[in-house]
C-alpha positions in Angstrom: -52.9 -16.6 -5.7 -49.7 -16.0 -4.3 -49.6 -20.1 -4.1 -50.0 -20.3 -6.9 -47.3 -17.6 -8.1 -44.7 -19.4 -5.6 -45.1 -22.9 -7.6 -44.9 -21.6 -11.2 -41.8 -19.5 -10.0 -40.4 -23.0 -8.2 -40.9 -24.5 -11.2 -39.4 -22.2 -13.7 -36.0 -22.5 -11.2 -36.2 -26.6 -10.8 -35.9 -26.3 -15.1 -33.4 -23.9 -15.0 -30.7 -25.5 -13.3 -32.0 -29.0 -14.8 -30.3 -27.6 -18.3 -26.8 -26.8 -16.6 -24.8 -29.8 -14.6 -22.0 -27.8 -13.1 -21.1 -24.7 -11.2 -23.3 -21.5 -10.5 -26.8 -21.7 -11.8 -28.2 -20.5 -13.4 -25.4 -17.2 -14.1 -25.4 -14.4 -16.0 -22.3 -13.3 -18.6 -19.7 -11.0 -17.1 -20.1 -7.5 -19.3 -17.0 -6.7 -21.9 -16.0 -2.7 -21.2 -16.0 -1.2 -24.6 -12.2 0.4 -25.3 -13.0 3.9 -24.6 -14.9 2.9 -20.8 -11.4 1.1 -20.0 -9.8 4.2 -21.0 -12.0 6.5 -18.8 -11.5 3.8 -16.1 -7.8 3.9 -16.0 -7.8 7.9 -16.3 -10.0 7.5 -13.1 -7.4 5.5 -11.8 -4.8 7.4 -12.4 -5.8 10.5 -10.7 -7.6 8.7 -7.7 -3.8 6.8 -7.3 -1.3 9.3 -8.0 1.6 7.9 -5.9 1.2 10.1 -2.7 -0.4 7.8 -0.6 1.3 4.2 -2.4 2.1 3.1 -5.7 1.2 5.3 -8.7 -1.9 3.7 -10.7 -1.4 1.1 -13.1 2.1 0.9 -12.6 4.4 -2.3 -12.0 3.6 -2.2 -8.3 0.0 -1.1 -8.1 -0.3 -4.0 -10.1 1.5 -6.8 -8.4 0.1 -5.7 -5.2 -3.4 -6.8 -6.2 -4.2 -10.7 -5.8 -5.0 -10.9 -9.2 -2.2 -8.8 -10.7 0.0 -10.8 -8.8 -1.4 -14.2 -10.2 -1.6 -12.9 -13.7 1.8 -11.6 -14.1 3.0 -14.6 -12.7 1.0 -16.8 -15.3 2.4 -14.6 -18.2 5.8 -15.5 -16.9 5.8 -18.9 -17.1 3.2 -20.1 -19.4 4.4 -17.1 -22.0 7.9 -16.3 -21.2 8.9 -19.7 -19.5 10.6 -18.1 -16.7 9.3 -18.8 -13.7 12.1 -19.6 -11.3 12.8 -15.5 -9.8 8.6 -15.5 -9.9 8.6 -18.8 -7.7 11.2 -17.3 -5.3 8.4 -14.2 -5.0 6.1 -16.7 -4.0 7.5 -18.7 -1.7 8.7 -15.7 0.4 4.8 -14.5 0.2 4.1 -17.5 2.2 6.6 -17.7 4.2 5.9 -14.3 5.7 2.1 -15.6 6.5 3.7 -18.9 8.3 3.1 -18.3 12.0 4.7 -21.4 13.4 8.5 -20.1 14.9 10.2 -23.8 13.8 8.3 -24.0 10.4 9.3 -20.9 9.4 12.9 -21.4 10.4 13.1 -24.9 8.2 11.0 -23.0 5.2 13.7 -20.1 5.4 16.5 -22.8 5.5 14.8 -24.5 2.4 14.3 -20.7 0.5 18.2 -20.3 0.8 19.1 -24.0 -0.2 16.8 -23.7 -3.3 17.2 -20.1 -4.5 20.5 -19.1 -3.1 23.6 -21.5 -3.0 24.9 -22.7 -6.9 23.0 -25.1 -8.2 24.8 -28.2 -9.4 25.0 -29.4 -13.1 22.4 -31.6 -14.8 24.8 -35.1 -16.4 23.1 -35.2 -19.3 23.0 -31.4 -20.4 25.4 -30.3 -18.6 23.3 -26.5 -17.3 22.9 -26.1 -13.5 19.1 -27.7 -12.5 16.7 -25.5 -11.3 13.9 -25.9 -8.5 11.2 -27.6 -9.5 8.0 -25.1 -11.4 5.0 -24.4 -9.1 1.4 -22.7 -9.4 -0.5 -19.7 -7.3 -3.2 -21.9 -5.9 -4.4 -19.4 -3.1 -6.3 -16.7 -4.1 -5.2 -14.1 -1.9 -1.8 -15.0 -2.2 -0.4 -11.2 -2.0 2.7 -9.2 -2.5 3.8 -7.4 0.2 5.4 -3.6 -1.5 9.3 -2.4 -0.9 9.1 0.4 1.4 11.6 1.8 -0.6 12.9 5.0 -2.5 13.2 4.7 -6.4 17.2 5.6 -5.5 17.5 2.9 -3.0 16.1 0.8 -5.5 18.3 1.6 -8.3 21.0 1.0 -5.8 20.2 -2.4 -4.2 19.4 -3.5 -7.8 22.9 -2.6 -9.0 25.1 -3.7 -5.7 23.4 -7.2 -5.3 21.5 -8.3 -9.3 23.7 -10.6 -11.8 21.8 -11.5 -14.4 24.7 -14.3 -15.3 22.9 -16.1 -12.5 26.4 -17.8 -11.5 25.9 -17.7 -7.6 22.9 -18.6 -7.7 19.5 -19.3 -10.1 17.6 -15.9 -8.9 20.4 -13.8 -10.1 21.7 -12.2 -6.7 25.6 -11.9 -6.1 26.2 -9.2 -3.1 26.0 -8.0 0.1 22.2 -8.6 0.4 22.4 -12.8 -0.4 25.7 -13.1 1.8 24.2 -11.8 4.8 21.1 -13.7 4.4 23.2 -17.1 4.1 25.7 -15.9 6.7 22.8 -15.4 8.8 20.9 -19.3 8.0 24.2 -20.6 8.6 25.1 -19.2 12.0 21.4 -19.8 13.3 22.0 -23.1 12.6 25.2 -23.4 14.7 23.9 -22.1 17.3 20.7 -24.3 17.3 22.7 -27.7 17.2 24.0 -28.5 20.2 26.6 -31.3 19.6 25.8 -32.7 16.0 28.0 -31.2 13.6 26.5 -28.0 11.8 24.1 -28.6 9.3 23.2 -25.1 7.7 20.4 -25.9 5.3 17.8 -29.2 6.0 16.5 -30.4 3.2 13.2 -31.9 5.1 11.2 -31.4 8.3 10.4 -33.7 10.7 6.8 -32.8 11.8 5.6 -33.4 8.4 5.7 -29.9 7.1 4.6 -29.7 3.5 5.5 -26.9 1.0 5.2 -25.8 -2.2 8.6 -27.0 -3.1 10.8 -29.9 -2.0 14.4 -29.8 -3.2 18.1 -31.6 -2.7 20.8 -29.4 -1.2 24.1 -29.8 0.3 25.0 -28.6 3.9 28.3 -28.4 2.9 27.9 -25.7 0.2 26.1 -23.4 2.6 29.4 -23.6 5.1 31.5 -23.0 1.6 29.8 -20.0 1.0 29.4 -18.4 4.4 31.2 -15.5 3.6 34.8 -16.4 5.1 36.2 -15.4 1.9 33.8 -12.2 1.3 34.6 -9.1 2.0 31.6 -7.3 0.6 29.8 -4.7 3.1 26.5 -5.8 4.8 23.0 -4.6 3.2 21.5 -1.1 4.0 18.6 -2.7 6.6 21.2 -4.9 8.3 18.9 -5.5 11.4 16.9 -7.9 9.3 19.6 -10.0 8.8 22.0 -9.9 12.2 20.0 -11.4 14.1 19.9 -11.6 18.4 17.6 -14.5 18.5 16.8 -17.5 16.4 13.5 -15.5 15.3 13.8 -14.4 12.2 11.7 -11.3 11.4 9.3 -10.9 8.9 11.4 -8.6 6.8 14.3 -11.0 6.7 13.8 -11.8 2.7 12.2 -8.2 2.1 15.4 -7.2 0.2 16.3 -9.7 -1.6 12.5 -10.2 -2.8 12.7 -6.8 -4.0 15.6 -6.9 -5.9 14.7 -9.7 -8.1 11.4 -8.4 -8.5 12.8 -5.8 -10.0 15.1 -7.4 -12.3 11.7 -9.5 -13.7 10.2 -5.7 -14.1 13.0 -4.4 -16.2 13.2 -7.5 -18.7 9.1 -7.9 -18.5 6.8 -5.7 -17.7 6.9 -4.0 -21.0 5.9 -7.0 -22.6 3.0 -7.8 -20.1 1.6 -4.6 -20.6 1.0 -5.6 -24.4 -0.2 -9.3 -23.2 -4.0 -10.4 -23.0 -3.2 -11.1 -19.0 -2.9 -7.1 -18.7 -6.1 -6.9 -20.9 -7.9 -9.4 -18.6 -7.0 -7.7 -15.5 -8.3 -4.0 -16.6 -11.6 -5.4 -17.7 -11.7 -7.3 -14.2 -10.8 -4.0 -12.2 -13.3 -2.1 -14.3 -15.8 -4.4 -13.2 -15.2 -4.0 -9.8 -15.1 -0.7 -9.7 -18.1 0.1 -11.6 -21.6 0.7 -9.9 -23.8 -1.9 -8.8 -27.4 -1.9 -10.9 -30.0 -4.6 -10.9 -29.1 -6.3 -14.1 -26.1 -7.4 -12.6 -28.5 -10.3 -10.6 -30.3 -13.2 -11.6 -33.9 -13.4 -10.2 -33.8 -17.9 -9.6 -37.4 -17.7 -7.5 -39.1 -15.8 -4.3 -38.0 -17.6 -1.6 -40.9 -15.4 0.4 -43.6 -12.4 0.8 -44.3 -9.8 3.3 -46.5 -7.2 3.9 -44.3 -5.0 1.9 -42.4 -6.7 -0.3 -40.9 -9.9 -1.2 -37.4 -11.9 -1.2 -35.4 -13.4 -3.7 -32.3 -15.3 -3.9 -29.4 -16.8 -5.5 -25.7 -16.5 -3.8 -27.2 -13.3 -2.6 -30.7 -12.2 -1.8 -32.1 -9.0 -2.9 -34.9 -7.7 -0.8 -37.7 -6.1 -2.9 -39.6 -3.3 -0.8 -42.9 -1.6 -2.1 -42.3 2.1 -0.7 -45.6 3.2 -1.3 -46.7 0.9 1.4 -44.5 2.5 4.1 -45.1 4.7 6.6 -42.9 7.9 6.5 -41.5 8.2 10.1 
């Protein structure tokens, strides 16, 4: 009998996924939270996160600190808002603090400051400076790692170092924080070269390094602007940017990152609030954080039978136990 039960069930599976042709199958439709159970879920939130122990729920860094929130708000940037050039900068600095390989990272830094911190040069045709070229979040666990900073220090980073004119460079910085940073890429690079004249920024590498961007930069701009003529006081963290070694630590971009991410907070996080990327992400989190029940699997077929109970299967396999049939201890 059970035979028999096995083949009917293998054949009810064999027709299911005959009737779909791609991806999971057969699946089962992700559940809408009604208005009011997002509301109870964010009130949850709210009190579980209340800023003691890290960012306060649901605000502008709780968010971006989550893969998702991360990848949504950076979708609703450039696909809504067509900005997506301080976003990109964000990005790039995310993976460069996961890059492991000493020389790598050293010719990814040099193409960071290249791209995002030396004036761009003007397009012939319509005259505006060019920009880097647009790219996409394809990992997805690309994270953001949080300032370690005080709303004060915040505030007054974001007024020393943020123009919003963009004229030194297309991310908006203009102070202490982006000339020590380029200071610092250009007097690593002296000291690596040995006899060949100094050449600050590289626009390629030569074991084959790929990266999310490629872009054309000029040496010569970098020594222009290595702060000869500045007289601007060094950032408040200057050990991440005088350096002993040609190791650069992990931190080195953690300012500047900050900064601009909170110039895009101040000109859009209102907006995203009211967008359906912010709506997406809540009724994502609420499923996450909801309980697990038994309607949330698909039974596909009994992949096999015990003595008390039997096994079923799809991406995950549920084990079915008859506890009638055991034996208390």
């Amino acid at each position: 009998m059970e035979e028999l039960q096995d083949a009917i069930e293998d054949a009810q599976y064999v027709n299911a996924i005959a009737m779909v042709e791609e991806g999971p199958r057969p699946v089962l439709a992700w559940e809408i939270p009604s208005e009011e159970a997002v509301a109870e879920w964010r009130e949850k939130v709210r009190k579980r996160d209340d800023g003691e122990n890290g960012p306060e729920g649901l605000g502008f860094d709780w968010t971006v600190s989550h893969a998702l929130g991360f990848f949504l708000f950076s979708a609703y940037l450039k696909e809504k808002c067509d900005d997506y050039v301080r976003i990109n900068f964000v990005e790039e600095v995310a993976r460069w603090r996961i890059n492991r390989s000493r020389s790598k990272k050293m010719e990814k830094a040099r193409k960071l400051v290249t791209a995002y911190f030396m004036p761009r040069e003007n397009d012939e045709k319509t005259g505006e400076p060019t920009l880097p070229p647009k790219t996409e979040i394809e990992e997805h666990d690309l994270e953001r790692k949080l300032p370690s900073l005080s709303e004060d220090e915040m505030k007054n980073l974001y007024d020393e170092n943020f123009d919003l004119s963009t004229s030194k460079c297309c991310i908006g910085l203009d102070g202490p924080i982006r000339d020590a940073i380029v200071e610092t890429i250009f007097n690593v690079s002296n000291v690596e070269s040995d006899s060949a004249p100094p050449s600050p920024i590289r626009n390629g590498s030569d074991n084959g390094d790929t990266d999310k961007f490629t872009d054309e930069g000029s040496a010569s701009n970098v020594a222009e602007s290595s702060l000869t003529n500045d007289n601007k006081s060094s950032p408040r963290s200057s050990d991440s940017t005088r350096l002993p070694s040609l190791d650069l630590p992990n931190d080195f971009f953690d300012q500047a990152e900050a900064v601009v991410m909170e110039s895009l907070r101040k000109q859009y996080w209102e907006g995203f609030k009211e967008s359906p990327e912010h709506t997406k992400l809540h009724n994502f989190f609420w499923y996450r954080d909801r309980k697990t029940v038994e309607d949330d699997f698909f039974v596909m077929r009994v992949l096999g039978r015990g003595g008390f109970g039997l096994v079923t299967g799809q991406s995950f396999f549920i084990l079915f136990l008859s506890f009638s049939k055991l034996r208390p201890n």
